[in-house]
BALOBA-1460 file (C-alpha; in Angstrom, 3 decimals):
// residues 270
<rec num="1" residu="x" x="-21.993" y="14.479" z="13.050"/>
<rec num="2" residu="x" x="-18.564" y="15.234" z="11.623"/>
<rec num="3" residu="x" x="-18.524" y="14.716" z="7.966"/>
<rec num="4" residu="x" x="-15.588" y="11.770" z="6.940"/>
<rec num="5" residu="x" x="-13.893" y="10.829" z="4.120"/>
<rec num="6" residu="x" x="-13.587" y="6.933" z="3.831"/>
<rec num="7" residu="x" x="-10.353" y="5.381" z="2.093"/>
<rec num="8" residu="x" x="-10.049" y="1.665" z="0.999"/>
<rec num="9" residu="x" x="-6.775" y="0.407" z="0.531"/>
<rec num="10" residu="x" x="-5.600" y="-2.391" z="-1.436"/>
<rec num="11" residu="x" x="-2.354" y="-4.381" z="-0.086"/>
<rec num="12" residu="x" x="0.428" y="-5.777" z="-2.218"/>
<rec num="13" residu="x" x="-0.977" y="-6.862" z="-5.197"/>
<rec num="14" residu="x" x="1.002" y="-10.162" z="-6.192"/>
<rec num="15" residu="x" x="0.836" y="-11.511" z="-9.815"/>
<rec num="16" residu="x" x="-1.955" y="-12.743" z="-11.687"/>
<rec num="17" residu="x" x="-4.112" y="-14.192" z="-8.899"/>
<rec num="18" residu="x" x="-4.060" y="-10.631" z="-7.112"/>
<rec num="19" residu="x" x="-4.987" y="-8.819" z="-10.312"/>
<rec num="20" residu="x" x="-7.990" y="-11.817" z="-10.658"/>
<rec num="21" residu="x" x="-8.511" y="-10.361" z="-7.073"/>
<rec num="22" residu="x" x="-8.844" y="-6.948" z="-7.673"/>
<rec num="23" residu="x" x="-11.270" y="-6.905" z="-11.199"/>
<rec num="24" residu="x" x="-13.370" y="-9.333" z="-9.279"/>
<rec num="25" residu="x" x="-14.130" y="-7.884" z="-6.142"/>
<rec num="26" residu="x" x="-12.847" y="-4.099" z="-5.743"/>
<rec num="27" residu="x" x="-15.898" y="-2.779" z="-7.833"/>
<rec num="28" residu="x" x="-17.463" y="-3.985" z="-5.087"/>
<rec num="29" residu="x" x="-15.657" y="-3.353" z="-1.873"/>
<rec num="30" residu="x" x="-15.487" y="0.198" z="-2.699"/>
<rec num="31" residu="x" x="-19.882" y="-0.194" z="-3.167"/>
<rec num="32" residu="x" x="-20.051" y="-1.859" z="0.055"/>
<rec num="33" residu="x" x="-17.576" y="0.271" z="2.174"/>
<rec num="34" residu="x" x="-18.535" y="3.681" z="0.402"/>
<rec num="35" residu="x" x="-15.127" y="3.967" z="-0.511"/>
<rec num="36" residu="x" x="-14.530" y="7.944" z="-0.888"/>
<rec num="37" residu="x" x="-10.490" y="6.940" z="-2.431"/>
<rec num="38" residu="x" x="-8.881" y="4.056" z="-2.850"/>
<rec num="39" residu="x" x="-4.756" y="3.532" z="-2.885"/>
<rec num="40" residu="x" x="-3.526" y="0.206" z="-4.122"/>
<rec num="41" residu="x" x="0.020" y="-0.871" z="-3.358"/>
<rec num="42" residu="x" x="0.894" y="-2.511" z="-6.913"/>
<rec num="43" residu="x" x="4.934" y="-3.100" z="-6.490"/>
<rec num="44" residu="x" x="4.336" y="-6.724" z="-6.885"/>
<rec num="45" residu="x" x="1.272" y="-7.183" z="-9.200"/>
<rec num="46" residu="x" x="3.349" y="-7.976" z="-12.559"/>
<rec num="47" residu="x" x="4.687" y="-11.267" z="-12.392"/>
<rec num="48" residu="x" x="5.188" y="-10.873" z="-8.493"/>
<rec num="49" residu="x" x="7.894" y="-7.620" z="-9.020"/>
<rec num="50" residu="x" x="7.021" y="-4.746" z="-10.091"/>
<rec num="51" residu="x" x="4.019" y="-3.143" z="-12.318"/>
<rec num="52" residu="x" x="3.536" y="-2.372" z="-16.028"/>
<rec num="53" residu="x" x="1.182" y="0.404" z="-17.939"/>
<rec num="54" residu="x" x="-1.266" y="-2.572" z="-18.618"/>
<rec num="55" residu="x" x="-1.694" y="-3.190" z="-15.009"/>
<rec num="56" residu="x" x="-1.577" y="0.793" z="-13.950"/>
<rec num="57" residu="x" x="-4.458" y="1.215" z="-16.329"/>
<rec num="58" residu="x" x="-6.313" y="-1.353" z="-15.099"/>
<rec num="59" residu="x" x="-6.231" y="-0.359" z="-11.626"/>
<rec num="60" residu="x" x="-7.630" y="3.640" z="-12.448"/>
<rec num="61" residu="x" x="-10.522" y="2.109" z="-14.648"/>
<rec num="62" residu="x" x="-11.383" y="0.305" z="-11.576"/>
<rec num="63" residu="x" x="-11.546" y="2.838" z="-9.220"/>
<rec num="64" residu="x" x="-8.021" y="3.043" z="-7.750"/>
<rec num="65" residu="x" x="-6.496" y="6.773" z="-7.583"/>
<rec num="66" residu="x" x="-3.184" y="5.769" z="-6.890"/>
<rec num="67" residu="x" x="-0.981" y="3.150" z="-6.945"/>
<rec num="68" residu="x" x="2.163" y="2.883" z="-4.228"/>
<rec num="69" residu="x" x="5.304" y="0.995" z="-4.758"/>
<rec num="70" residu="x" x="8.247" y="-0.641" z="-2.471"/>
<rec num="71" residu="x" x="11.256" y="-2.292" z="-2.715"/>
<rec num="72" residu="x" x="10.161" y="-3.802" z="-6.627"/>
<rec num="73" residu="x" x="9.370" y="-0.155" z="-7.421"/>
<rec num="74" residu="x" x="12.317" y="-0.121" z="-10.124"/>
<rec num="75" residu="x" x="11.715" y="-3.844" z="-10.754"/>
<rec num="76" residu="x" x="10.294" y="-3.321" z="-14.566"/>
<rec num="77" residu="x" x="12.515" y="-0.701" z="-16.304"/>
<rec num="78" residu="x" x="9.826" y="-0.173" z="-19.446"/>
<rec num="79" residu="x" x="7.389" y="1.464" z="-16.189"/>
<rec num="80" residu="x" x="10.037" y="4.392" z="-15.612"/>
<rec num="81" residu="x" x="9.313" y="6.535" z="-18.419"/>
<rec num="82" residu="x" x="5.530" y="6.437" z="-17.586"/>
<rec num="83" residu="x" x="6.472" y="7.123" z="-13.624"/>
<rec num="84" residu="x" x="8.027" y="10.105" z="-14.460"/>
<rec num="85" residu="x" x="5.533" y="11.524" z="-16.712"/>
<rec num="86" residu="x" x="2.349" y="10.746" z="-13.836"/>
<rec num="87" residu="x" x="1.857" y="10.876" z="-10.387"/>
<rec num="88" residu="x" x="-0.441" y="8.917" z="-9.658"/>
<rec num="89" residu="x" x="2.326" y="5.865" z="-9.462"/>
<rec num="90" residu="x" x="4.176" y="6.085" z="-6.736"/>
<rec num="91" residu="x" x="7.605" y="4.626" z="-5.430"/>
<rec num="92" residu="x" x="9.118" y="5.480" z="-1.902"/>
<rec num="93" residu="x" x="10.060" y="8.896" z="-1.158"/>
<rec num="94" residu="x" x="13.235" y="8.122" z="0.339"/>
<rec num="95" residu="x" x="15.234" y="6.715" z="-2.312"/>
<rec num="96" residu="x" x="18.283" y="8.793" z="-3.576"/>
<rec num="97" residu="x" x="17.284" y="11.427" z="-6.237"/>
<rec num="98" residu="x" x="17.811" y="10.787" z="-9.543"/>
<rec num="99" residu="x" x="15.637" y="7.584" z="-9.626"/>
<rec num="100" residu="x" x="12.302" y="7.875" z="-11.882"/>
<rec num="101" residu="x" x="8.864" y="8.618" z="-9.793"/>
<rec num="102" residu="x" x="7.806" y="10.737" z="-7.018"/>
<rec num="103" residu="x" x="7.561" y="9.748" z="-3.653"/>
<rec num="104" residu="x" x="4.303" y="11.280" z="-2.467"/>
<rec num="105" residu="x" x="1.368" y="13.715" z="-4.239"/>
<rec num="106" residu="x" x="-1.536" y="14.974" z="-3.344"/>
<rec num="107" residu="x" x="-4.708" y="14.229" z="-5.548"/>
<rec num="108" residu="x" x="-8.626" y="15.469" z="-5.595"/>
<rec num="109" residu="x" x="-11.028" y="13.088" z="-4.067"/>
<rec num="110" residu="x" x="-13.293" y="12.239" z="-6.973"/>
<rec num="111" residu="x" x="-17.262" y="13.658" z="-6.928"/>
<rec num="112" residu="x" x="-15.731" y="15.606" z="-4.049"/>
<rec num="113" residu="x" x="-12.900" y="17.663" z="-5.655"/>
<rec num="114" residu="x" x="-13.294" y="20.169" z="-2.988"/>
<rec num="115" residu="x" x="-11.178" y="17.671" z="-0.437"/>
<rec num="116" residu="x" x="-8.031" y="16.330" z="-1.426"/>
<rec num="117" residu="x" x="-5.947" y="13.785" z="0.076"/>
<rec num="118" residu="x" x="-2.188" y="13.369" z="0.185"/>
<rec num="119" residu="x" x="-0.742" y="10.193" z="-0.491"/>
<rec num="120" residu="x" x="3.216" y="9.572" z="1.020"/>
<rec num="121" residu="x" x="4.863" y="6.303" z="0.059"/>
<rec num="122" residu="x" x="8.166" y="5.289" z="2.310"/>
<rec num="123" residu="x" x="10.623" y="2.355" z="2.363"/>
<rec num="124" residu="x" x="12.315" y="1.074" z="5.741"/>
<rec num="125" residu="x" x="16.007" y="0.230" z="6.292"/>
<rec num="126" residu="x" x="16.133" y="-2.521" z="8.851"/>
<rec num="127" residu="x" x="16.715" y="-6.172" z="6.552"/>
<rec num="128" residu="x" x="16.417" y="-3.756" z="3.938"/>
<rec num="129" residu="x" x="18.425" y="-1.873" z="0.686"/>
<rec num="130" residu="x" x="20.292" y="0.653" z="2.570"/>
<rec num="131" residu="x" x="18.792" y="4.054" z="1.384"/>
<rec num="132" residu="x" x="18.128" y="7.462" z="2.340"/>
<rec num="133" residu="x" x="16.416" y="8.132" z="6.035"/>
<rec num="134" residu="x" x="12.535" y="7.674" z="5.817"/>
<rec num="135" residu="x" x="12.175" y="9.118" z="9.092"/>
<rec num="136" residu="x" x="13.735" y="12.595" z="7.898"/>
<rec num="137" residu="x" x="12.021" y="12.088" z="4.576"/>
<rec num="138" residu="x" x="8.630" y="11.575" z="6.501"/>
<rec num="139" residu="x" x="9.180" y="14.491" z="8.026"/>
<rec num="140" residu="x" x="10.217" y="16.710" z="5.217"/>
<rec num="141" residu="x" x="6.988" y="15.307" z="3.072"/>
<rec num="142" residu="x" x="4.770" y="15.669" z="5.960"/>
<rec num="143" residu="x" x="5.096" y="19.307" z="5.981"/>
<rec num="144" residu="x" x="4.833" y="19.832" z="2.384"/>
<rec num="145" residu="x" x="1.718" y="17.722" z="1.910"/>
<rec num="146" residu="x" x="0.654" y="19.661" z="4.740"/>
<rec num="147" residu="x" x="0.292" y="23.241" z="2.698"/>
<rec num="148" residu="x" x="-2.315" y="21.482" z="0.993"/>
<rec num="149" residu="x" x="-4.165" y="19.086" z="2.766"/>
<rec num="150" residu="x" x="-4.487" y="17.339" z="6.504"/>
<rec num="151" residu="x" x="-5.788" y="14.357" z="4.926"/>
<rec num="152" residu="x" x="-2.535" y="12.229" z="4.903"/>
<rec num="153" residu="x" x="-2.591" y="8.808" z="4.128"/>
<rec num="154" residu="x" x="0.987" y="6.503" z="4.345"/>
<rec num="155" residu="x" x="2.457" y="3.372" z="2.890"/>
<rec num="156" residu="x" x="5.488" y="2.468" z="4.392"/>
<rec num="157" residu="x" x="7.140" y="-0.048" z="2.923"/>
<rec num="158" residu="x" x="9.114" y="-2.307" z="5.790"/>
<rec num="159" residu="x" x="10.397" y="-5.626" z="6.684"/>
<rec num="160" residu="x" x="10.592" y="-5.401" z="10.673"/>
<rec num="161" residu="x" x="7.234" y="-4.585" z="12.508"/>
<rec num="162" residu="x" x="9.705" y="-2.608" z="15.167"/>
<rec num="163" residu="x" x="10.665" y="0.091" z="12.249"/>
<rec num="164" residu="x" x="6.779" y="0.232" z="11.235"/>
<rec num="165" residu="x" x="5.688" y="0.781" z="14.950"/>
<rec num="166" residu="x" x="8.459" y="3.318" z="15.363"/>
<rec num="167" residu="x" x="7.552" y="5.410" z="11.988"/>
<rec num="168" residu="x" x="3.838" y="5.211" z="13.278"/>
<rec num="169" residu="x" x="4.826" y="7.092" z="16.671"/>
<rec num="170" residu="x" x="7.268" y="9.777" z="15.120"/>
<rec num="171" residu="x" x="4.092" y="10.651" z="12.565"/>
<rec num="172" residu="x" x="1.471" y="10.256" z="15.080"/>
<rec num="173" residu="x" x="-1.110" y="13.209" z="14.912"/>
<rec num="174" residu="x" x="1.156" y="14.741" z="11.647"/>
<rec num="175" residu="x" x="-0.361" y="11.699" z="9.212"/>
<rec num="176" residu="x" x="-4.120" y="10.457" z="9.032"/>
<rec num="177" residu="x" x="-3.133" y="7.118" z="8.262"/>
<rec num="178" residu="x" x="-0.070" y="4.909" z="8.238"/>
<rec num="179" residu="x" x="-0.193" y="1.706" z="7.045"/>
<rec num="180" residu="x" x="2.567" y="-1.231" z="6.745"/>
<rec num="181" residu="x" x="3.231" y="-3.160" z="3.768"/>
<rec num="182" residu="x" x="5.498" y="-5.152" z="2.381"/>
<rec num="183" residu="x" x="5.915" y="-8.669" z="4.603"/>
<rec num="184" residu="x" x="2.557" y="-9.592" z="2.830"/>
<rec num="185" residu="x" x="0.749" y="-11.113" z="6.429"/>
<rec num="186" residu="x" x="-1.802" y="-8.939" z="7.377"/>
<rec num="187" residu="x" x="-1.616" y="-7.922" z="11.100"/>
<rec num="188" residu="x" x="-4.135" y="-7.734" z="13.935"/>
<rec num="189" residu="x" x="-3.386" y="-4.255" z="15.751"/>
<rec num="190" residu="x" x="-5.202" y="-2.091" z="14.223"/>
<rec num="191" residu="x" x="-5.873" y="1.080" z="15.929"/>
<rec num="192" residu="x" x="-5.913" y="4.797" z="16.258"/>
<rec num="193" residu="x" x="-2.443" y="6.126" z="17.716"/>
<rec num="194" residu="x" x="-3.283" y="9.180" z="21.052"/>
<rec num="195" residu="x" x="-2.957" y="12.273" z="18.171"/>
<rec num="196" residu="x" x="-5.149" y="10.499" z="16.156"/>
<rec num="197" residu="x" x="-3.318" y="8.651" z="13.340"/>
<rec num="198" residu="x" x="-4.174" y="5.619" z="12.599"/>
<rec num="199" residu="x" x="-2.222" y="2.427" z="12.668"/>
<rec num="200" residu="x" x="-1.775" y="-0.903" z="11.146"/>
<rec num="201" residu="x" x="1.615" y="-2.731" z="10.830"/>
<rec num="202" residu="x" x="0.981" y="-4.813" z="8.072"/>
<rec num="203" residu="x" x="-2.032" y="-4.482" z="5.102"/>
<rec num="204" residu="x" x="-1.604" y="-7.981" z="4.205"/>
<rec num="205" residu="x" x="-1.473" y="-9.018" z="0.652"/>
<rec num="206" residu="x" x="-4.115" y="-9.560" z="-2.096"/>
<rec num="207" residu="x" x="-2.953" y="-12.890" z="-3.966"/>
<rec num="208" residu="x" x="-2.694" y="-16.488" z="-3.369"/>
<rec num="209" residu="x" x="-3.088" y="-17.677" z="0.235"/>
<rec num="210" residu="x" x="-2.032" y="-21.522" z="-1.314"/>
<rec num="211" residu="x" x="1.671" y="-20.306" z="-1.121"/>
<rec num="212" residu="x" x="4.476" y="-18.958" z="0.853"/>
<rec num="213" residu="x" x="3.616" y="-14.843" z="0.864"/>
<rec num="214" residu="x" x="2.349" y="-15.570" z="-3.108"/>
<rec num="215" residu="x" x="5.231" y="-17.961" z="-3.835"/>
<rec num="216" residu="x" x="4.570" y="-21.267" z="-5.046"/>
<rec num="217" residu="x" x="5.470" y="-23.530" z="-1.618"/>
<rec num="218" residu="x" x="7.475" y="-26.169" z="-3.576"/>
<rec num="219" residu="x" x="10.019" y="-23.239" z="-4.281"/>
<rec num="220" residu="x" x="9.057" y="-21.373" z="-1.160"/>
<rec num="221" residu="x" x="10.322" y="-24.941" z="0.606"/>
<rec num="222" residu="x" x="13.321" y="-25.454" z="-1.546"/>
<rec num="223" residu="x" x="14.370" y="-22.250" z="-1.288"/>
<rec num="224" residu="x" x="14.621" y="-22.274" z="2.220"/>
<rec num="225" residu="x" x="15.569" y="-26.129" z="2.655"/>
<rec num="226" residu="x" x="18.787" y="-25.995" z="0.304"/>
<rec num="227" residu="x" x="19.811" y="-22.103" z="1.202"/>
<rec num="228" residu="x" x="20.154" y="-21.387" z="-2.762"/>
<rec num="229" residu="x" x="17.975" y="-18.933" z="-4.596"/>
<rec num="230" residu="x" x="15.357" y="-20.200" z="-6.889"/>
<rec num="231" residu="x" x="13.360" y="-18.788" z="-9.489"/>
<rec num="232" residu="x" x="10.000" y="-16.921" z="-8.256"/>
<rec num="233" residu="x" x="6.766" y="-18.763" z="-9.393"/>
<rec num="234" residu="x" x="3.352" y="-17.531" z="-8.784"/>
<rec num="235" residu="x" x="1.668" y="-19.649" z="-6.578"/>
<rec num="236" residu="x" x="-2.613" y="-20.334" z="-7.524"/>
<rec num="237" residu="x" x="-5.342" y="-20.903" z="-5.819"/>
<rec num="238" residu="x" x="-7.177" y="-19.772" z="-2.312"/>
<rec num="239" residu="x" x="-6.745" y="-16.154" z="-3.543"/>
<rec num="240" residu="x" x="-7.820" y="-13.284" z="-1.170"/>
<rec num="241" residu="x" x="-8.236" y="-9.714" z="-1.176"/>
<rec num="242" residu="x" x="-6.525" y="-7.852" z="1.672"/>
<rec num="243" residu="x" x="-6.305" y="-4.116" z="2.705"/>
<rec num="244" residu="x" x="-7.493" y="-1.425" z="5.116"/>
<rec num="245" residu="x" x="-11.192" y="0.300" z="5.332"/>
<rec num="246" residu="x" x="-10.336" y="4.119" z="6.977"/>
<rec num="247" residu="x" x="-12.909" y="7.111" z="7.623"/>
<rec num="248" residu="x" x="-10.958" y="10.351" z="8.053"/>
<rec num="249" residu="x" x="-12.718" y="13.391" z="9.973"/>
<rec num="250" residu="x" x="-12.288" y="15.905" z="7.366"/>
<rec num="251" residu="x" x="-11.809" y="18.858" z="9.555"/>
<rec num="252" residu="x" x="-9.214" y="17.836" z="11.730"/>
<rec num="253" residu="x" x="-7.159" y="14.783" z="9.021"/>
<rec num="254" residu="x" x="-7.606" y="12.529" z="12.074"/>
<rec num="255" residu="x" x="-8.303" y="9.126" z="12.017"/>
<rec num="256" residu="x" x="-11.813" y="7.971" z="13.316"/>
<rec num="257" residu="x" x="-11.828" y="4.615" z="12.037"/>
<rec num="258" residu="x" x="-9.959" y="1.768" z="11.257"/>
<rec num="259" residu="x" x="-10.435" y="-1.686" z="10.240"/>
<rec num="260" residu="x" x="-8.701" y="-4.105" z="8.220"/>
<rec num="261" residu="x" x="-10.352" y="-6.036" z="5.555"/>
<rec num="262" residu="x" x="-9.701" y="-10.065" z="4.427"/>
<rec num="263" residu="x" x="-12.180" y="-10.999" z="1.562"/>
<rec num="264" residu="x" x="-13.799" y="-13.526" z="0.990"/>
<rec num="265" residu="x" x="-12.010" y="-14.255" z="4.303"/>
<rec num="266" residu="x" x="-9.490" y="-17.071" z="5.812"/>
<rec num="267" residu="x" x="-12.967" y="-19.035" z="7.041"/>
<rec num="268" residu="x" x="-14.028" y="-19.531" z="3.572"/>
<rec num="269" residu="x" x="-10.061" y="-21.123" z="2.677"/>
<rec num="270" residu="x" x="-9.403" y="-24.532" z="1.448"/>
């Protein structure tokens, strides 16, 4: 049998009831999955935008090797100084140089430091801020990564399912993994691409599931009802874990496995 690497990954953290999420249950996800690495997209886990040190610490004591970012990347100025200085913190790739971060690394697999895995974090266009190309910057990253590891694991960060499909074909069989992120509803195609990437659109989110995408629904409601902005508020209660469980064939960085992951799971909602 081919040896694998498993990965666990976390999606968008939001707030306080996705950090509740996380020291509650990830101990034991990664126990129960045999979690080799774990990624953790963590743009949205202080106050719903952005991260903090606090929060980034947290995360590695409980297993997480690295955190991805998105849109709220840059959301929490005091986090810059400490995204420059590490790499395990990520922010996409493809915004315009000059901004604090990197957009990808490639880290040793802990208890087996002879594998390492390369972690690329991207940011679509479409509904989006209008930055640099991911699609070139995939590309570029891809073969970088590559001069170190085929064990390639994606976040890209993206509003329409159309961009996340079409990223998924242009990397297929040059990526292990790409996963969507960002709308914050998990989706239900998961599957293994013909060159042997796997795929998911969207990760989901790990937060409240009593809300609108981990927005108090009052707001959520008026926001949409009276077509002015209002003030995010956490929403509580119903909180969920979401992500992606992936095994990796460690000779070849293809995908042999994957399978999204909703815990404790809508059937246990109220």
């Amino acid at each position: 049998m081919a040896d694998t690497l498993s990965i666990f990954f976390v999606g968008d953290i939001v707030g306080d009831p996705g950090i509740e999420m996380v020291n509650t249950f990830l101990p034991s996800l990664i126990k129960k999955y045999d979690a080799d690495f774990v990624i953790a997209n963590a743009e949205n886990s202080h106050e719903g935008f952005g991260t903090n040190r606090h929060i980034i610490k947290n995360l590695l004591e409980l297993g997480v090797s690295v955190m991805t970012g998105g849109n709220h990347s840059f959301a929490k100025w005091k986090v810059f100084d400490y995204m420059r200085e590490h790499d395990h913190i990520l922010r996409p790739l493809n915004y315009p140089k000059g901004n604090s971060g990197l957009g990808f690394s490639v880290f040793p697999v802990p208890n087996k430091e002879h594998l390492k895995v390369g972690v690329l974090n991207l940011q679509g266009r479409t509904f989006m801020n209008d930055i640099d190309d991911p699609f070139s910057a995939a590309e570029w990253a891809l073969e970088k990564i590559k001069e170190e590891t085929d064990i390639i694991f994606v976040d890209f960060h993206a509003e329409a399912s159309a961009e996340k499909q079409a990223m998924g074909w242009h990397i297929d069989g040059n990526a292990s993994v790409m996963v969507g992120t960002h709308t914050h509803v998990q989706t239900n195609d998961a599957r293994i691409l013909p060159q042997g990437t796997g795929y998911l659109t969207d990760a989901g989110m790990t937060g409240s599931f009593n809300s609108v995408i981990g927005m108090d629904k009052k707001v959520a409601i008026k926001r949409f009802t009276t077509g002015v902005h209002q003030k995010y508020q956490s929403a509580k209660g119903d909180n969920q874990l979401c992500g992606v469980f992936t095994k990796i064939d460690v000779e070849s960085g293809k995908c042999v496995h994957i399978e999204p992951v909703t815990y404790p799971g809508l059937e246990n909602s109220k």
